[in-house]
C-alpha angles and dihedrals in degrees: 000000000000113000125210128191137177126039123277132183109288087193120127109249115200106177122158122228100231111212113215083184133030104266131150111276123240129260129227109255112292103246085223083072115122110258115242104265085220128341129176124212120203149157105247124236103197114116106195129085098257107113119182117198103174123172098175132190098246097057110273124125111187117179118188127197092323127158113241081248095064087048096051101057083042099061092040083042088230131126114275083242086067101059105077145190115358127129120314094249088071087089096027106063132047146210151198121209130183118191137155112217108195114282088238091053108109127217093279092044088061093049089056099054089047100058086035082057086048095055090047103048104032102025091239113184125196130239113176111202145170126209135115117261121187105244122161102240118217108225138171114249127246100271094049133252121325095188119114122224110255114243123265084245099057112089125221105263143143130198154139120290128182120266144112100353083212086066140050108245116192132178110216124181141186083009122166120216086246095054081049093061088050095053100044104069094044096052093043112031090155099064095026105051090156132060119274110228108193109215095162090129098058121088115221 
């Protein structure tokens, strides 16, 4: 039986999934799909940037200090630009969530029971939607990457560092480009005023 603790919202949430390209929407949770086999549900108490979303192939789903928005777009596989509307808490608090998914489940299985959890413990209801939303795009330049990858032994972290008082300086280390995009607009509201979508691993 799949256990639950903490509180979580019991507000009903209606957001639209805005499309920038002509894909195939996305469908509510097969009710075929496999049950968690447990899953816990909490406010988190971290304090720092670092925010860990991780559906992983054995089963586990771990979920660290992350806003109901970046769950959201976790769990339909899709950019955080692309979940709309919906009340202002929904960057404001955040949440850890542990769940084990069966061992069998594949990757869209576990979608599914994650958005299935979604709809349980927070009462998240679905709008598709199309239309075309400005966003800055985060792209790799013509002659290719010049970023190194961050050695196994750094951990994934993100804080101030000294510099032009003037400026906000930040350290951040083992990043991914998505976590990037993510940061960019919340350390620097004034020159970002849009959503930054990565696209860095798409080849155009």
């Amino acid at each position: 039986m799949p256990t639950q603790t903490g509180k979580a919202r019991s507000t009903i949430l209606m957001f639209a999934i805005v499309l920038l390209s002509t894909i195939q929407l996305f469908c509510q949770p097969a009710k075929s799909a496999p049950a968690l086999e447990s899953s816990t549900v909490q406010a988190s108490r971290s304090n720092d940037l670092v925010v860990t979303v991780g559906i992983l192939p054995n089963g586990h789903i771990r979920v660290r200090n992350a806003t109901l928005r970046q769950i959201i777009a976790a769990a339909y596989n899709i950019d955080e630009a692309l979940v709309m509307e919906g009340p202002a808490w929904l960057d404001s608090d955040r949440f850890d969530i542990i769940a084990k998914a069966p061992s069998t489940a594949s990757q869209a299985d576990r979608l599914a029971m994650l958005q299935t959890l979604l709809a349980d413990r927070f009462k998240l209801a679905v709008h598709h939607d199309k239309k075309v939303n400005l966003v800055y795009t985060l792209t790799v330049g013509k002659n290719g990457p010049k970023l190194q990858p961050a050695a196994k032994s750094v951990l994934k972290n993100c804080a101030p560092v000294a510099g032009d008082p003037k400026q906000a300086h930040l350290l951040c280390q083992s990043f991914s480009m998505a976590d990037l995009a993510d940061l960019l607009p919340r350390v620097a509201p004034n020159y970002l005023e849009l959503p930054v979508v990565d696209r860095t691993h798409r080849r155009l």
